[in-house]
N, C-alpha and C positions, 0 to 999 in steps of 0.2 A: 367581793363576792362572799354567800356562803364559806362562815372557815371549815365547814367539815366538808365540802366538796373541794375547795381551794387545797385543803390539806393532803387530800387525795389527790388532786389534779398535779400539785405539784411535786411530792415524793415519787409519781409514776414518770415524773422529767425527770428524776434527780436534781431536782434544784435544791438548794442550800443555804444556808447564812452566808458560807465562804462565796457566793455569788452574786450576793447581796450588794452591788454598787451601784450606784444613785445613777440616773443615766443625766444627760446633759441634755437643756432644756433648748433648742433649737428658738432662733429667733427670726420675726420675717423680714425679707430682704427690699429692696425696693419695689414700691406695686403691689406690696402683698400685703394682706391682715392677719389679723389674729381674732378667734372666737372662742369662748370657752363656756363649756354645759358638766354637768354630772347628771348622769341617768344610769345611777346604779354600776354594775360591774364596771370598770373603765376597759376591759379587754374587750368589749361585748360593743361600747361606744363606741371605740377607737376602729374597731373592723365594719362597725356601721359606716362612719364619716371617708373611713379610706375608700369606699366605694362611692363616692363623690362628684361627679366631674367637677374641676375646679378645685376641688382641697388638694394640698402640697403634701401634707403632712399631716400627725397625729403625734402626740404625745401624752400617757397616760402618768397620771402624777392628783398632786391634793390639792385643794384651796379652798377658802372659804374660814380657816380656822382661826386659831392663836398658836400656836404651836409652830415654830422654826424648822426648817428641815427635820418633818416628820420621819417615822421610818413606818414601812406598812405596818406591822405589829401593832406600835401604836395609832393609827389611823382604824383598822380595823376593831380595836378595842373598844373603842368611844372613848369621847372624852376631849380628843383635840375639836373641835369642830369642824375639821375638816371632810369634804367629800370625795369619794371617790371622784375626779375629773379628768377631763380631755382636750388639750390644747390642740386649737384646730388651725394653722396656718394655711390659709387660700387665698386665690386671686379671686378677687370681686371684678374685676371684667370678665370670668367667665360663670361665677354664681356670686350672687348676692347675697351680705346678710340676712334678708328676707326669708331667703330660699332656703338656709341654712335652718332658720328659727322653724321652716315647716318641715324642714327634712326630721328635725330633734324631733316633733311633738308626735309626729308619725310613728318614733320607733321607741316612746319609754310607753310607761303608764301615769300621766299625771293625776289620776285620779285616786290617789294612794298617797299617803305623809309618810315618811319617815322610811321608807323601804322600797326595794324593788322586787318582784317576782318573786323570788325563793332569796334572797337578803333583806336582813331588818335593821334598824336603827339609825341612826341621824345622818351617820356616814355615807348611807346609800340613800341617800333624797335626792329629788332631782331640782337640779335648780340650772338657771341663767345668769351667767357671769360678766357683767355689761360695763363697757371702758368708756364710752362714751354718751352722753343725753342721747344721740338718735340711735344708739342701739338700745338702750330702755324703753322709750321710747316705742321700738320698732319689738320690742318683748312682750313689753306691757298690753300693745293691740294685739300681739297673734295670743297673747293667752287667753285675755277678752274673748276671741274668738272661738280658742278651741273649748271654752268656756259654753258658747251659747251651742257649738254644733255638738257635745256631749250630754250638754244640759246635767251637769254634775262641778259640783267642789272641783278646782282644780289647785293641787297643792303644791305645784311648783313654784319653787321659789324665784324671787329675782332679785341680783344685789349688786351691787359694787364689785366689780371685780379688785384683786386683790395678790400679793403674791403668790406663784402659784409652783410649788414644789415637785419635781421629775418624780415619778415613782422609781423605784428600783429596777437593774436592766433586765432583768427577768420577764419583767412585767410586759416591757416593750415588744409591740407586736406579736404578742401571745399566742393571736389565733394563727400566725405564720410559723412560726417557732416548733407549736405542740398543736397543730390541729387537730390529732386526733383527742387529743385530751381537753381543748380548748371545744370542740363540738358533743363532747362527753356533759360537760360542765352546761353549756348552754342548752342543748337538749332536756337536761335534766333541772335544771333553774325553771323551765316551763315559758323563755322571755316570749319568743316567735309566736306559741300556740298562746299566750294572754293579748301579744299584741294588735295580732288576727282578729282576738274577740272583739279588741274595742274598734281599729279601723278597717278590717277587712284584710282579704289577701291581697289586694294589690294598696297600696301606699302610696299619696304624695311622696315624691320626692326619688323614689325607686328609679334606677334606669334601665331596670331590667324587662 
């Protein structure tokens, strides 16, 4: 996210270096999957996806880069190639990869390179992180699509998934953590009110 809100947001938790521990990157169990997006802030993704039916889990962390067990600093800096991302553990008997790929496209802005809402650079792109040909596959047609029903450039990317590093535990579930400071941040990023403009106030994928 923005470092000058992120910096704010987090000195008002008192969070610190000294709390700075990597968190552990949960893995799925039998029956379960694994999906992984970046779409900008990953505090912002990961309270998207937990409102899911069918996802287990959320973990906000980086991939996409060169760079070995990044630390946020440097992820935010640029440089690594890494992006903000969000490991999504679900059970696909109760939502499908499909479902997931429309739930993603509903809640960033892909019509944008290299940044999100109120963040900019490489770090905060959005992209599709695909383990297997039919989840390319099954990438490659929903962006196709949300391609012809915007009728604009669509810059998300889609790649090879790759390892993909815990962010720091701070990070994890943020918006649970510091909600008032985590709706400080979102509010003020501008994501909800851009994301309205493009799809409207009600969203595929919503279960509200």
């Amino acid at each position: 996210m923005g470092r000058l809100l992120l910096g704010l947001a987090l000195f008002l938790a008192g969070l610190g270096a000294a709390q700075a521990q990597m968190a552990k990157l949960p893995q799925p169990q039998a029956g379960q999957a694994v999906a992984v997006f970046a779409g900008g802030c990953f505090w912002c993704v990961e309270s998207d996806f937990d409102h899911v039916p069918g996802v287990i889990s959320t973990t906000s962390g980086y991939t996409g880069g060169t760079v070995a067990n990044p630390s946020y600093e440097q992820v935010s800096a640029g440089g690594t190639g890494h992006a903000e991302s969000v490991w999504v553990i679900y059970d696909p008997q109760k939502v499908s990869y499909a479902k997931l790929l429309d739930y993603f496209w509903h809640h960033i802005d892909p019509t944008v390179q290299d940044r999100q809402f109120c963040d900019y650079g490489h770090q905060y792109r959005t992209a599709i992180f695909t383990r297997t040909d039919e989840e390319r596959k099954l990438a490659e047609e929903s962006k196709k699509k949300v391609g012809a029903e915007l009728k604009k450039p669509i810059y998300t990317e889609i790649d090879a998934a790759g390892p993909f590093y815990p962010a720091e535990e701070y990070h994890q579930d943020f918006y649970v953590k510091n909600p008032t400071k985590y709706k400080f941040y979102r509010w003020n990023c501008g994501r909800d009110q851009r994301i309205e403009q493009i799809w409207g106030a009600h969203k595929p994928g919503d279960n509200s």
